[in-house]
PLY file of the C-alpha trace (Angstrom):
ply
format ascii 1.0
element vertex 329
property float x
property float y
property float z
element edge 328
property int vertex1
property int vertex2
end_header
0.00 0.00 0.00
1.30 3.86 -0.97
1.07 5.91 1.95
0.03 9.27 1.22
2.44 12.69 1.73
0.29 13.91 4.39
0.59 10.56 6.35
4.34 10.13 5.93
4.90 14.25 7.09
2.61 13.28 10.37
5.53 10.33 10.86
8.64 12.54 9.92
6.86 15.60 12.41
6.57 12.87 15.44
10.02 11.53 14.94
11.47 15.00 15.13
9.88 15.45 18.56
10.52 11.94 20.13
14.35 11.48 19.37
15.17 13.31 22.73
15.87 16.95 20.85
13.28 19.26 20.28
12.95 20.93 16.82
11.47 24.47 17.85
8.52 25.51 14.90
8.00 29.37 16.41
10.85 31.54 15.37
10.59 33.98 18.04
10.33 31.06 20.84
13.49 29.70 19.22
16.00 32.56 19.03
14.72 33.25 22.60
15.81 29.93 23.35
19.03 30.46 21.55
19.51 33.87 23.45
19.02 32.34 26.57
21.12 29.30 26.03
24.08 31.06 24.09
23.91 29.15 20.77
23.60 29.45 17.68
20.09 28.44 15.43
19.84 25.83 12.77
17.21 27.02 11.12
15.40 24.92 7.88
12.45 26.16 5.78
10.69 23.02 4.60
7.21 22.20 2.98
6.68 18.92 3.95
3.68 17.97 2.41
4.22 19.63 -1.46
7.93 19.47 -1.96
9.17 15.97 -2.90
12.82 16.56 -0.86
11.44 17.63 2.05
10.14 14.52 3.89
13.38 12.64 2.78
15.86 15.63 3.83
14.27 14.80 7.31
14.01 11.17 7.46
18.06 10.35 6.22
19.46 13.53 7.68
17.67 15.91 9.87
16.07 13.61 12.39
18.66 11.42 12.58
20.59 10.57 16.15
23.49 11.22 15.49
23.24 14.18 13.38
21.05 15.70 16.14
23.62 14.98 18.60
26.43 16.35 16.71
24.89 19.67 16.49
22.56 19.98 19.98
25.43 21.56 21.59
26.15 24.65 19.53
22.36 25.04 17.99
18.79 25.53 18.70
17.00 23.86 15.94
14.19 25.50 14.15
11.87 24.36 11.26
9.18 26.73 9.66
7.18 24.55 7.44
4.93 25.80 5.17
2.30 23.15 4.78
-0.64 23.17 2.43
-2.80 21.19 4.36
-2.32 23.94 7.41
-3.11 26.18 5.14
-5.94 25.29 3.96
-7.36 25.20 7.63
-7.40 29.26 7.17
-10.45 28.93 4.32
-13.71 27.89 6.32
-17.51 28.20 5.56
-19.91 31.26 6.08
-21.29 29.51 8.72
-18.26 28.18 10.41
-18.65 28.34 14.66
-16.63 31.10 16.12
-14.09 28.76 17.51
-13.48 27.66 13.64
-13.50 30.90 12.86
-10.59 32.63 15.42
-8.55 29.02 14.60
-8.62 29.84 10.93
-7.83 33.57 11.91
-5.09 32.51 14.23
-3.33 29.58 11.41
-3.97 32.39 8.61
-1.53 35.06 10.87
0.79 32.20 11.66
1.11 31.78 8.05
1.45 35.36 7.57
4.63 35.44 9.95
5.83 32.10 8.01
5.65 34.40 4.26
7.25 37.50 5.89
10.12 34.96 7.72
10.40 33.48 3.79
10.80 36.53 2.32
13.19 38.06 4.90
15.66 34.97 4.36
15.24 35.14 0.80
14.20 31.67 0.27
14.17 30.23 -3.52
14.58 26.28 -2.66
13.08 23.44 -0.65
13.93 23.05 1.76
16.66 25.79 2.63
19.01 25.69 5.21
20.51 28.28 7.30
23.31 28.95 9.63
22.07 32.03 12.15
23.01 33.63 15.35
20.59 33.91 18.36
19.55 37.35 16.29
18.42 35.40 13.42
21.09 36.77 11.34
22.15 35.26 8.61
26.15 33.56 9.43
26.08 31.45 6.48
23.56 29.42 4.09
23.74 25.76 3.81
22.95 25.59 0.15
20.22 22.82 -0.58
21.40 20.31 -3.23
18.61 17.79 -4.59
20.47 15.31 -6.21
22.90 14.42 -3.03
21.89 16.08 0.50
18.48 13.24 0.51
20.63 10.44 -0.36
23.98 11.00 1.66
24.79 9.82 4.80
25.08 12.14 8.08
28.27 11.73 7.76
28.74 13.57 4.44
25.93 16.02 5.12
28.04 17.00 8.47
31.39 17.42 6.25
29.13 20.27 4.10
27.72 22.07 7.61
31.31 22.12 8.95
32.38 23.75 5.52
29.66 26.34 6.20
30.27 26.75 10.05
33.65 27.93 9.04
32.59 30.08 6.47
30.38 31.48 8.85
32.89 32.21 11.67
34.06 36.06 10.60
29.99 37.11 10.78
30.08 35.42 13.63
32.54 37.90 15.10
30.80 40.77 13.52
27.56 39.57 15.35
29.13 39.43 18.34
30.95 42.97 18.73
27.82 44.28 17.48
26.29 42.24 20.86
29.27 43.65 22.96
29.47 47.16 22.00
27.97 50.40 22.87
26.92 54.19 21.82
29.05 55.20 18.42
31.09 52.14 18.94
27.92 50.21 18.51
27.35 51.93 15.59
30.44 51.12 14.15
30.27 47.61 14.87
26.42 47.53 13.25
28.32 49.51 9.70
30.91 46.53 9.49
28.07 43.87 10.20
25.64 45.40 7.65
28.38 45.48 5.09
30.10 42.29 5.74
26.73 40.54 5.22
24.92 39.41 1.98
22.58 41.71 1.15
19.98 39.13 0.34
19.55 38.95 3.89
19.47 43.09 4.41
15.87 42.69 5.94
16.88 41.00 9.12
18.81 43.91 10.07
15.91 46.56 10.23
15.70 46.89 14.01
19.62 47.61 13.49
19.14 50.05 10.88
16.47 51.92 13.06
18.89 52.12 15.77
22.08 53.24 14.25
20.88 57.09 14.33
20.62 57.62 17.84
24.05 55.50 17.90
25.68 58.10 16.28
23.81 61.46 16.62
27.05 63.49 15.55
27.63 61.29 12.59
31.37 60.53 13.84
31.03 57.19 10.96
29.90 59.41 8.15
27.06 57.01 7.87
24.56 58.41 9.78
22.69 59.07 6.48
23.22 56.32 4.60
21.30 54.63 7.65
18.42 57.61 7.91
17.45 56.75 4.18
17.57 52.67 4.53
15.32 53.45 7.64
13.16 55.66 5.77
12.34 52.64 2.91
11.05 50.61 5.63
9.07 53.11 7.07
7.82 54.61 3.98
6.60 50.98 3.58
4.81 50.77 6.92
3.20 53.84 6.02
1.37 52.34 2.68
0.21 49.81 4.60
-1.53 51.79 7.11
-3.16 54.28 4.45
-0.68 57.16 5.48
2.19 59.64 3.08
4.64 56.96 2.07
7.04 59.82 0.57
6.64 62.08 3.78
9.89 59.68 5.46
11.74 60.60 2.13
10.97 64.15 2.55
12.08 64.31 6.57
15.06 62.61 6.41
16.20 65.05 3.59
15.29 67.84 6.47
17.76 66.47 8.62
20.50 67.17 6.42
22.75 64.33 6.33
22.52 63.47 3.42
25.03 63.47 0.77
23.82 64.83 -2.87
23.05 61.32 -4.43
21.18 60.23 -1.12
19.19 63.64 -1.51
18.49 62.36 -5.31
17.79 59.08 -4.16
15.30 60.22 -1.71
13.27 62.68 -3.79
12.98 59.75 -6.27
11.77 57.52 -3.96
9.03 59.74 -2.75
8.08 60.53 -5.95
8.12 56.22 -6.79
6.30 55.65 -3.43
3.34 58.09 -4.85
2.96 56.41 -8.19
2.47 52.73 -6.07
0.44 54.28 -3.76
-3.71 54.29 -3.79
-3.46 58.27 -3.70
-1.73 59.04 -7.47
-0.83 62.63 -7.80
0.58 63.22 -10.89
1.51 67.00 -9.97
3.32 66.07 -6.72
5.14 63.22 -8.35
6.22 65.33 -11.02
7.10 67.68 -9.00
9.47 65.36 -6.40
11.07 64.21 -9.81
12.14 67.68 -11.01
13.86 68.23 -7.37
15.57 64.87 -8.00
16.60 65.87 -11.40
17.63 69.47 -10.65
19.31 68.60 -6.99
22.16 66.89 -8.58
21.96 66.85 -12.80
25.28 64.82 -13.23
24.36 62.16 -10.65
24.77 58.78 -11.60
20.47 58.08 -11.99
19.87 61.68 -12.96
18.83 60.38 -17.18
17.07 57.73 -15.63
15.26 60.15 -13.07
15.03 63.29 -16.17
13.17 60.00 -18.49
10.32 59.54 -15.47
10.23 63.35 -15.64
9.42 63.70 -18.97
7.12 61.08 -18.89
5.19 61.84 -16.18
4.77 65.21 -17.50
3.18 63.70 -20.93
1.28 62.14 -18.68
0.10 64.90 -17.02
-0.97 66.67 -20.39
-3.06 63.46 -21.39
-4.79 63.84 -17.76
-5.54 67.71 -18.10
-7.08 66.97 -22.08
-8.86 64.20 -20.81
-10.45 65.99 -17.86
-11.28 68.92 -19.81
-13.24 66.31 -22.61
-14.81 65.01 -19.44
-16.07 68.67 -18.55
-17.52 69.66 -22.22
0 1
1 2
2 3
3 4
4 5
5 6
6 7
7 8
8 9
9 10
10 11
11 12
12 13
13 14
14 15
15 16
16 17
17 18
18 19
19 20
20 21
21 22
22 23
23 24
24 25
25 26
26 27
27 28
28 29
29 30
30 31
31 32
32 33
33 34
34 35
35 36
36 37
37 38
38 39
39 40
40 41
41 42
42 43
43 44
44 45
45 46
46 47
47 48
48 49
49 50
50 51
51 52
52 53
53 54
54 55
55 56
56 57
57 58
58 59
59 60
60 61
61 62
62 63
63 64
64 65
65 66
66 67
67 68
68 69
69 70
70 71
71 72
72 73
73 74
74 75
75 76
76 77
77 78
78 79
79 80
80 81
81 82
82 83
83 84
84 85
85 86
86 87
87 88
88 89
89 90
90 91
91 92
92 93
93 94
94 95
95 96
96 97
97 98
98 99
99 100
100 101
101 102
102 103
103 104
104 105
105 106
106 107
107 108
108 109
109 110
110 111
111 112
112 113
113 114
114 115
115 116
116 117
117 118
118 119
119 120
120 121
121 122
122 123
123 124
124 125
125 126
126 127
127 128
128 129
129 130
130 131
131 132
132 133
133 134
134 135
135 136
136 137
137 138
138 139
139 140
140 141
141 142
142 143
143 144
144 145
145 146
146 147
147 148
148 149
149 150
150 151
151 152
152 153
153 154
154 155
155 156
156 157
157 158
158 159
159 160
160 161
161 162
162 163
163 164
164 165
165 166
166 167
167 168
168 169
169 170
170 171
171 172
172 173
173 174
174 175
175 176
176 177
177 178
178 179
179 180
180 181
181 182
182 183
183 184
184 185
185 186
186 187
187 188
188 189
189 190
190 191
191 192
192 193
193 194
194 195
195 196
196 197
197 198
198 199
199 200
200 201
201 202
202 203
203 204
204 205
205 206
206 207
207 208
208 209
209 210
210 211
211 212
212 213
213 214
214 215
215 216
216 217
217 218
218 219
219 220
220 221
221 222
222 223
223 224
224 225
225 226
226 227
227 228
228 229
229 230
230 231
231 232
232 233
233 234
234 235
235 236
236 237
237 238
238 239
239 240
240 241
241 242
242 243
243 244
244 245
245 246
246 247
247 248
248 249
249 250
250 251
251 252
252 253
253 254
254 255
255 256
256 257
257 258
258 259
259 260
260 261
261 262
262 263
263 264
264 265
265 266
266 267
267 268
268 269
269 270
270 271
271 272
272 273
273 274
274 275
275 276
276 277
277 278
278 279
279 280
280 281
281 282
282 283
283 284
284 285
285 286
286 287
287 288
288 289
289 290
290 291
291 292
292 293
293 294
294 295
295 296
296 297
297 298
298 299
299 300
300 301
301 302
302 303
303 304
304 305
305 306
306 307
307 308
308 309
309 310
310 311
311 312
312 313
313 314
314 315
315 316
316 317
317 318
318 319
319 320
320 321
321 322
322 323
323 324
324 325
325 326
326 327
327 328
């Protein structure tokens, strides 16, 4: 008899609790747990019951005795699965019960957390395996291959960690004098971390990034406004999802005046860019946000690009002034 997917990822899931080390499935829970404990996090994306590698990755490798005991000491293990058939618990009927109803709810935001925690760590293969530090931050990436990581022993799998681990050992120090360090020296330590690291993984450093200003109120790095605009993207984005001025964070960090002339360009560009995606389109102040990008620095490197989007938004402008006037007639 063929045992279905869903039956075999019930086994795999009950093995990974009963071989005497817990894999952890909530990511905060786990890097708390890593915090506390002073190790690092093993963390693999999986989805068990759609991917064909997934359920095997676990059964030869992941759940195995002696792989788990190789790495207990030095890791907190994590997997965030992202299962169909929990998913599908989010859809329910009209007339569902209200305890159906808040379950659905409360597996649709789990989900949620699962596609932002995807996104953040950049995931394009099943599963995906990563090295991190009690922070979450990327140390290094375990990179997934199909053909020999669900057919090799522990043995060999271990060899390709180890080549990782020491890959991973000079973030590792960058993590941890960020950890150790205070005021400006902080903020150095968070410049070398943020540009030591691959910038796939950029997103897991946003509560840095919003910190590094009051680090370094006197700007002793010289970065205080490359930081100020990478803060201002994410808050600009915050902003469009709660209805509000996604360029008005473009527009104040330019008031603070630490930024150099191409940040300044970049930053009247992106206020103008976060108008045309938003649900509030005004063609005047876009076009007006690109003509201070142009004019603020006309020999930047993305001032043709930036003139191009001028011009065009200003033919566009003409088409929406004829067409409202035929629209008056």
């Amino acid at each position: 008899m063929k045992l279905s997917k869903l039956f075999i990822t019930a086994i795999i899931s009950a093995l990974f609790v009963s071989c005497g080390t817990k894999w952890n499935t909530d990511y905060d829970d786990a890097l708390k747990s890593a915090q506390k404990k002073n190790k690092d996090v093993f963390l693999v994306f999986t989805g068990d019951d759609w991917t064909d590698n997934s359920v095997p990755f676990k059964e030869n490798i992941l759940n195995k005795k002696e792989f788990l005991s190789r790495y207990s000491k030095d890791y907190v293990f994590l997997n965030i699965d992202f299962s169909q058939g929990e998913f599908a618990k989010t859809k329910v009927a009209e007339d569902a019960s209200d305890a159906d109803k808040k379950l659905a709810e409360k597996i649709a935001a789990e989900y949620k957390r699962k596609e932002v925690l995807g996104r953040n760590y950049s995931v394009k293969v099943w599963p995906a395996v990563y090295l991190c530090s009690a922070e979450g931050y990327v140390l290094e990436q375990v990179i997934f291959d199909a053909d020999k990581d669900t057919t090799c022993t522990v043995e060999e799998y271990s060899e390709k960690v180890e080549v990782q681990r020491k890959k991973a050992a000079e973030i590792k120090v960058l993590v941890e004098a960020v950890r150790s360090a205070k005021g400006v020296e902080k903020a150095k330590a968070i410049d070398e971390l943020v540009k030591g690291s691959n910038p796939r993984f950029s997103d897991l450093y946003k509560d840095l990034i919003y910190e590094f200003p009051a680090l370094d109120t006197e700007n002793e790095t010289g970065r205080l406004g490359f930081y100020e605009l990478a803060a201002a993207y994410y808050v600009s984005y915050e902003a469009t999802t709660k209805n509000e001025d996604p360029a008005k964070p473009f527009l104040d960090v330019i008031e603070k005046g630490h930024l150099a002339l191409d940040q300044v360009q970049e930053a009247y560009y992106m206020a103008a860019y976060s108008l045309i995606n938003g649900e509030k389109f005004d063609s005047a102040l876009v076009t007006e946000y690109l003509e201070k990008a142009y004019t603020v620095n006309p020999a930047g490197p993305n001032a043709m690009k930036i003139l191009q989007n001028l011009q065009q938004m200003k033919r566009f402008s003409e088409l929406e002034k004829v067409q409202a006037e035929s629209d008056g007639e």
